[in-house]
C-alpha positions in Angstrom: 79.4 160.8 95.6 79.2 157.9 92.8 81.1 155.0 92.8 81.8 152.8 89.4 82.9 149.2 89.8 84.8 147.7 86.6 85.2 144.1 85.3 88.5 143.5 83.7 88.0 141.4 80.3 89.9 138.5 80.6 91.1 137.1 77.0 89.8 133.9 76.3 93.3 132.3 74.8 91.2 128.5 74.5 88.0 128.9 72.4 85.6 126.4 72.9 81.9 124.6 72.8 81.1 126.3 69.4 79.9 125.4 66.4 82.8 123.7 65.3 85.6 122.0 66.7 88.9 123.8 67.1 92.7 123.3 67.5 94.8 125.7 69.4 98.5 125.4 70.1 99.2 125.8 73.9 99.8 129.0 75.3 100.8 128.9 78.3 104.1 126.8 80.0 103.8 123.5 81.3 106.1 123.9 84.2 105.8 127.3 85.8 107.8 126.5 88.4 111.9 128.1 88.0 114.5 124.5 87.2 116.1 125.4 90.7 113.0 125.7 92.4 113.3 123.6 95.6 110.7 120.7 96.3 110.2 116.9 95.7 110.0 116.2 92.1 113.9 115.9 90.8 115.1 117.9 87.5 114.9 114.8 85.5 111.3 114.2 86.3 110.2 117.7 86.0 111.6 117.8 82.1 109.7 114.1 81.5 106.4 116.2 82.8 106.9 118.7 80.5 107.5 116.1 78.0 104.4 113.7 78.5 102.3 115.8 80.7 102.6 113.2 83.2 104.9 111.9 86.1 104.2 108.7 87.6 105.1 107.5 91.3 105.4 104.4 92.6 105.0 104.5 95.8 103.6 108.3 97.2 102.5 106.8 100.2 103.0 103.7 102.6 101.2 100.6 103.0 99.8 101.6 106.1 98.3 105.4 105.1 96.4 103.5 102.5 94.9 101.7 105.2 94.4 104.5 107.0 92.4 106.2 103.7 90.9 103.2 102.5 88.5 102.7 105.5 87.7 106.5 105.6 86.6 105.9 101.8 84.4 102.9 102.9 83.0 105.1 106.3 82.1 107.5 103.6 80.6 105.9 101.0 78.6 103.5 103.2 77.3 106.5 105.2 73.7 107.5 104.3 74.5 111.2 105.3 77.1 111.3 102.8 74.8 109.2 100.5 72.1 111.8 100.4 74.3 114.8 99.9 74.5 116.5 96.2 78.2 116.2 96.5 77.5 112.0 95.9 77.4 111.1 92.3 75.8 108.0 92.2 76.5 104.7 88.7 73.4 104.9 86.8 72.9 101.2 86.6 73.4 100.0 89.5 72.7 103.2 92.1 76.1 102.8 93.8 77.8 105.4 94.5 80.5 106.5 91.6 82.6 109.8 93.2 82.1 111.7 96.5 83.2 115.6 95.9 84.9 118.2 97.9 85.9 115.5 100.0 88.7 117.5 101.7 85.8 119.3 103.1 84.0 116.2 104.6 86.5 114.3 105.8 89.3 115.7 108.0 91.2 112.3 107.1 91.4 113.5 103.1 91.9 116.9 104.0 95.6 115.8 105.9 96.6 114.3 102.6 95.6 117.2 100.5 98.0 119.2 103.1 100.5 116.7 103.4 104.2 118.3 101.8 104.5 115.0 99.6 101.2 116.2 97.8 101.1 120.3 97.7 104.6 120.2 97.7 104.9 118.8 93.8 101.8 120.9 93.2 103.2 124.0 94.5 106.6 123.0 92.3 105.0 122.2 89.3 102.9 125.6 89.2 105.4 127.9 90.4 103.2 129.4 93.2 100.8 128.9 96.0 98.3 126.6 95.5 94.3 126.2 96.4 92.1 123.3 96.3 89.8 123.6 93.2 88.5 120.1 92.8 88.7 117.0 95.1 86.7 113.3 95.3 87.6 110.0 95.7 86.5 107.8 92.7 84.8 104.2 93.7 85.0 101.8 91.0 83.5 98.3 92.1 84.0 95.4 90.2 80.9 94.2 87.5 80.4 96.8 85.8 81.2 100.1 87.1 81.3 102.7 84.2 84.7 104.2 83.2 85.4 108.1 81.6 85.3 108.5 78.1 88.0 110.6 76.6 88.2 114.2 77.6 90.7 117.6 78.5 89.8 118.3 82.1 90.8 121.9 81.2 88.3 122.3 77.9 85.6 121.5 81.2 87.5 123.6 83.5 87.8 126.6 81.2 84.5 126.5 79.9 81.9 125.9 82.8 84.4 126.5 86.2 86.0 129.8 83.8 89.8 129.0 84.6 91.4 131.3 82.6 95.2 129.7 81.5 96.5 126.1 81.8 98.2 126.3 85.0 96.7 123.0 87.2 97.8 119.7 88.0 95.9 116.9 89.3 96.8 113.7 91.4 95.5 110.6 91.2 96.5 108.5 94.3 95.9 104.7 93.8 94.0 103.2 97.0 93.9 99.7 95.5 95.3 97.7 92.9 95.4 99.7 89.4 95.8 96.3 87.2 95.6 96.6 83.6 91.9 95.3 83.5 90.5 97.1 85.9 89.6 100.4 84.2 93.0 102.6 84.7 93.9 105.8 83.9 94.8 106.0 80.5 96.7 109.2 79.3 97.7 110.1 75.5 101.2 111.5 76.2 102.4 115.0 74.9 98.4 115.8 74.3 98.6 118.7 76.7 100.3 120.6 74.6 97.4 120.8 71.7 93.9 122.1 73.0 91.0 121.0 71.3 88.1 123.3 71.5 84.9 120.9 71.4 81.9 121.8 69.3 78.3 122.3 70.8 77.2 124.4 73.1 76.5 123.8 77.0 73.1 123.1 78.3 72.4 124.9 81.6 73.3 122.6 84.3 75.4 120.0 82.5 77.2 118.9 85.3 74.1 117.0 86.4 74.2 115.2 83.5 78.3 115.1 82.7 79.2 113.5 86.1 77.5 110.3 85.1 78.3 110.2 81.7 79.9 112.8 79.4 78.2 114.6 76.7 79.1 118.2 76.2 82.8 118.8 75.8 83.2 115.4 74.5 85.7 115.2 71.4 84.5 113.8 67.8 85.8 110.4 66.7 88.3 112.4 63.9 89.9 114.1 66.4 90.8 111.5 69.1 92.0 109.2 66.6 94.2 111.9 65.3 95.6 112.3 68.3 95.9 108.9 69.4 98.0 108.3 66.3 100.0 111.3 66.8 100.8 110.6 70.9 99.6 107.2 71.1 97.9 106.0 74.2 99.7 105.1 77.7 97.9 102.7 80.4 98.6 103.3 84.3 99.0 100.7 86.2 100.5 100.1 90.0 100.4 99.4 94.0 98.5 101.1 96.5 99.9 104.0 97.1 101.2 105.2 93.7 100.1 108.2 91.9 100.0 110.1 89.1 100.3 113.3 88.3 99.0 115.0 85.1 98.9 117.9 83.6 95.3 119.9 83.3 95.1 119.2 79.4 96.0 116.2 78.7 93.7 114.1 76.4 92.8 111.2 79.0 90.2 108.7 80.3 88.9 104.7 81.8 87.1 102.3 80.6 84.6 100.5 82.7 85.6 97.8 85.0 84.0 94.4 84.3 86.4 92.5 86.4 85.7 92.0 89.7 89.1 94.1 90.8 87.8 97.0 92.4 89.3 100.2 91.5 89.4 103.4 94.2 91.6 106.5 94.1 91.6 109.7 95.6 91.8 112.8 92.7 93.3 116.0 94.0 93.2 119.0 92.0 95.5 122.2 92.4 95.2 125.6 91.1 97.6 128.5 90.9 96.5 131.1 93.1 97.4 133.6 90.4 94.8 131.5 88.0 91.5 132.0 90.0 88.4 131.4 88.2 86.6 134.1 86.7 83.0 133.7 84.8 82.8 130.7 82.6 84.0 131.1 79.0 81.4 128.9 77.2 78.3 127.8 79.8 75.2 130.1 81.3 76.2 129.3 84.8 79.0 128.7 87.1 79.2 125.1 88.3 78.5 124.7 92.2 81.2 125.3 94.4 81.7 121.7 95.3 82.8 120.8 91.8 84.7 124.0 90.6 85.6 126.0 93.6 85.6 129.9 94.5 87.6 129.4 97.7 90.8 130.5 96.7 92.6 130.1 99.8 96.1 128.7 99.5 96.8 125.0 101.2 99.0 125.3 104.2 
């Protein structure tokens, strides 16, 4: 007896890392989620998210959690286990340790929050299903110098090295100090989402070595950020310990660096729709590792 296993093609609805670079309108909704669906986020913010991409909240969690997640961030990135493991991504200037991945997986501590309603529950309402961990890492930003992110989609990265078929992911950003406005914040360009732009060049084999530190591949050209910075213009994040924001998977976004000597440290959760698993990239030789673009599909509970 002869068996025959069969791929299904999935269509690839957001070309990218050609020759050229591409605009494509969105495709896919913003909010997935049905108005009436129970959970956190009120009516009035959902619409403003499908607006700007964005919501911002002041306070997600209390003065004394932060504590609680602050010293877990210094326990980890002052451990020389944690150090030495691939999933540390380390400043290139001054060797100190820039993002810690999967960090849900190493620390029980981060893992609560990433399970905590306040969190998976705006993520569950936002993308109308169960939801699944596909990235996670808290960001360390010292003071003196510590390198921001230039401008990218995290979608055009998601879609073409993690293979993420359809815009249907929101990331948190949870503030564990001070977010001034010199510190190297989040900035977003609001009502970018709704526009991909397909980057031009194609992606070396392994480029999240590289891309981690300091982005190259996927980048957007001059032309086309200022284009859309004049479209959407450009809003800065600032706030307490404890707020967060929450952004939608293609909006145009990054930080500068941080010359002050304000530190800057967040914890980035990203949620998938269990009904948008990754498949094979669209535009790179080789999945990413599992730490950075996971294949664990198993919804948070």
């Amino acid at each position: 007896m002869t068996t025959t296993t069969t791929t299904t093609a999935v269509t690839d609805l957001y070309p990218t890392r050609g020759t050229t670079e591409v605009t494509v309108p969105r495709q896919d909704p913003v909010v997935w989620g049905a108005p009436d669906t129970p959970g956190p986020i009120s009516t009035a913010d959902l619409q403003a998210y499908e607006r700007d991409g964005f919501l911002a909240v002041d306070q997600l969690i209390a003065p004394d959690e932060v504590a609680v997640y602050r010293r877990e961030l210094d326990r980890l990135v002052n451990d020389p286990a944690v150090r030495a493991d691939e999933r540390s991504i380390v400043e290139p200037k001054s060797d100190e340790i820039r993002s810690v991945f999967e960090v849900h997986r190493i620390s029980e501590v981060f893992a609560n929050l990433v399970r905590d309603e306040r969190v998976v529950g705006r993520a569950r309402q936002i993308l109308g299903s169960d939801v699944y961990v596909h990235q996670s890492r808290i960001n360390v930003k010292p003071g003196f110098g510590a390198s921001g992110f230039y401008w990218h989609s995290d979608f055009e990265t998601w879609h073409a090295e993690d293979g993420l078929p359809n815009m249907r992911t929101v990331s948190v950003s949870i503030a564990l100090t001070e977010n001034h406005d010199t510190n190297g914040g989040l900035m977003i360009m609001p009502g970018s989402h709704k526009t991909f732009l397909g980057c031009a060049g194609a992606t070396p084999k392994d480029n999240y070595k590289k891309s981690l530190q300091m982005q190259d591949a996927g980048t957007p050209s001059d032309e086309a950020l200022t284009r859309l910075a004049s479209e959407y213009g450009i809003r800065l994040f600032t706030g307490k310990p404890g707020s967060a924001t929450w952004f939608d998977c293609n909006c145009m976004h990054g930080s500068g660096d941080n010359i002050t000597p304000y530190p800057r440290s967040n914890v980035f959760i990203v949620f998938n729709s269990v009904e948008n698993t990754a498949v094979e990239p669209f535009a790179a030789p080789v999945r990413r590792p599992e730490f950075i673009g996971a294949r664990d599909f198993t919804p948070v509970r």
